[in-house]
N, C-alpha and C positions, 0 to 999 in steps of 0.2 A: 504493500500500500504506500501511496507517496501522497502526503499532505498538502494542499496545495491553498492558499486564500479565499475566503469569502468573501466578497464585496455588495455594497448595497447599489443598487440599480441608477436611484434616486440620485444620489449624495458620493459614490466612490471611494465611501469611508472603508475601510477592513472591519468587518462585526465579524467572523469567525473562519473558521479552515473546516475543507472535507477530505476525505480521504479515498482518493481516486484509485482502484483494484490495477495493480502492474499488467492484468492479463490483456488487459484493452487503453490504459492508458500509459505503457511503460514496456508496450511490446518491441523486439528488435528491428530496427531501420532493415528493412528491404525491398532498395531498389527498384531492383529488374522486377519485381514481384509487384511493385505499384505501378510500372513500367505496361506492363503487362494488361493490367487491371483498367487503367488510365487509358489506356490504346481500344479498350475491347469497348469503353463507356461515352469514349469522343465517339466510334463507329455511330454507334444509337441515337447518338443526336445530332450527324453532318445531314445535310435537306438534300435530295436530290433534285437536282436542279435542270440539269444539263437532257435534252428529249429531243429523239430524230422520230420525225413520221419514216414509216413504213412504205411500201409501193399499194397497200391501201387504205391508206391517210392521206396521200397528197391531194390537192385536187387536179381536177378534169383526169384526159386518158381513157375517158368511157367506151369511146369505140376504137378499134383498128385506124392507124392513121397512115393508113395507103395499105391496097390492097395485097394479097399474097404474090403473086407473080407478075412478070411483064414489066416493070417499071426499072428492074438494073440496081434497085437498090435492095438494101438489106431487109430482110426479117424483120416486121417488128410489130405486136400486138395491141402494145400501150405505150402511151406516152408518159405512164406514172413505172413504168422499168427502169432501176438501177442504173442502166446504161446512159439511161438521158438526163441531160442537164434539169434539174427542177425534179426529178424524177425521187422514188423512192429511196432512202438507206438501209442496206445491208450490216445489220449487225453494230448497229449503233446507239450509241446510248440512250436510258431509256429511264422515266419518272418511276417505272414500278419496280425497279434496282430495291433490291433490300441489301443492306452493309452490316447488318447483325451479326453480331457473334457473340457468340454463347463462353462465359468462361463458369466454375466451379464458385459456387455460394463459399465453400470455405478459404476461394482463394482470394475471393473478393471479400470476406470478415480479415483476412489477413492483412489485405491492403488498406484495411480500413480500417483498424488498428497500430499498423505500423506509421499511418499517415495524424494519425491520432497523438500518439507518443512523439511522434517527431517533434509538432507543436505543441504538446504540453514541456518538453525538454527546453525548447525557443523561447520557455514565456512567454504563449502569441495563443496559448490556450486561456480565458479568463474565464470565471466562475461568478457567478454575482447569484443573492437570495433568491429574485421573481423577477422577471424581464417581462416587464409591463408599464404601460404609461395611458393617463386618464382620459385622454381622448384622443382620436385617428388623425392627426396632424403631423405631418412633417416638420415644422420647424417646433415642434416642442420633441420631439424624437433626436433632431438635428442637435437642439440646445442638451439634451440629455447629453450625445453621446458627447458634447464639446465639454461637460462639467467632467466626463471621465473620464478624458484624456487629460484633460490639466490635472487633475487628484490622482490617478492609477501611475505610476512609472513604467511599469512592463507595455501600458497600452497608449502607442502614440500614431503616428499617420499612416492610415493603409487599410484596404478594403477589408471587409469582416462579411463573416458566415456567421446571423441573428439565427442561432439553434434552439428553438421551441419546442417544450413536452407536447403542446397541444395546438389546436386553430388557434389563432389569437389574432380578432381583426382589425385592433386598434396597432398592432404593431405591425402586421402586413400591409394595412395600408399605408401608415404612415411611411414606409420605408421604401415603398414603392417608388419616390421621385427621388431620392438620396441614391446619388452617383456612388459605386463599389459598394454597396450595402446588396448584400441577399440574404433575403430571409428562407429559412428550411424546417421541416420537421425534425426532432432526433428520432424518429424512427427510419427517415426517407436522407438518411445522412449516405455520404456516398465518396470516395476517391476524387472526382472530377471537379464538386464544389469545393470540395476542404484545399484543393490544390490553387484551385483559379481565385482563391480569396485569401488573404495574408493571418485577419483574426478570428478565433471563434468565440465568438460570445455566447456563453449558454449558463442557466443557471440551474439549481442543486435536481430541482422537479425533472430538467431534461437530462443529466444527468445519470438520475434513476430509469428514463425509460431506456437511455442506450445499456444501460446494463441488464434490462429484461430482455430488451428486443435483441443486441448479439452476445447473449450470454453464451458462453462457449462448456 
């Protein structure tokens, strides 16, 4: 167990310490293994973009455009055929591409603990009592996190992952317009947001569900 500060939400004061389990917050740095994790988890969220019609997509080409023989020229059925300029694509990319890959639940709680422990090592993991505020406004969320950064020392400039036991819709809205703020579930925690954001902020309640939900 590594004891780690409590801080109040409000205020940024230290009212107490928790004691965070080594299995999930104190597990061994591995790389290649978040590497891995990190690669399988961008696949799932790149859009495909890129779409060739087919030779029956394009338009026109409805009928034969000159007849079968007598004319000296070539063969040719359609004007939506590969061969012809405007015509259809062969084997070209395509909106209904799926880029999914599948990797192992336990190798993804690995990488998700080892990316855990990295930032509670960094100081860039912060714990506070209840992460809440009284009404869905940005610039009172904003003013919060400005009173915490001037009070906290571990916590100073740089995007954060707002980690929540439950909905909370005064804090997802509010954070909605705040530039490098994202807010997440701890149960729907993941390798790709812990990495793309510098802090996590979460207090003792979310704390408790990451240790039900990847208890190991």
């Amino acid at each position: 167990m590594s004891e780690v500060p409590v801080y109040n939400f409000k205020t940024g004061e230290k009212i107490d310490t928790v004691n965070l389990p080594d299995n999930i917050f104190n597990y061994p740095l591995n790389q290649d293994l978040i590497h891995q994790v990190l690669y399988v988890q961008s696949l799932r969220r790149k859009p495909t973009l890129a779409h060739t019609k087919n030779r029956g997509e394009v338009r026109g080409g409805g009928r034969k455009p000159w007849r079968q023989k007598g004319t000296g020229r070539a063969r040719h059925g359609s004007i939506r055929s590969p061969l012809w300029r405007g015509g259809g694509v062969v084997f070209g990319p395509r909106k209904e591409r799926n880029y999914k890959k599948n990797i192992p639940i336990k190798m993804r709680r690995k990488a998700l603990f080892s990316v855990l422990s990295q930032k509670n090592r960094e100081k860039e993991l912060i714990i506070f009592d209840k992460i809440d505020i009284d009404e869905p406004k940005t610039k009172i969320l904003a003013q919060n996190l400005k009173i915490l950064r001037d009070k906290i020392q571990d916590f100073k400039k740089g995007s954060m992952n707002i980690v929540l036991p439950s909905k909370n819709k005064n804090i997802f809205l509010a954070a909605k317009n705040l530039p490098k703020v994202n807010t997440i579930l701890a149960k729907d925690l993941n390798v790709f947001d812990l990495l793309n954001f510098k802090y996590v902020l979460i207090d003792v309640p979310g704390v408790e569900v990451i240790k039900e939900t990847f208890k190991t």
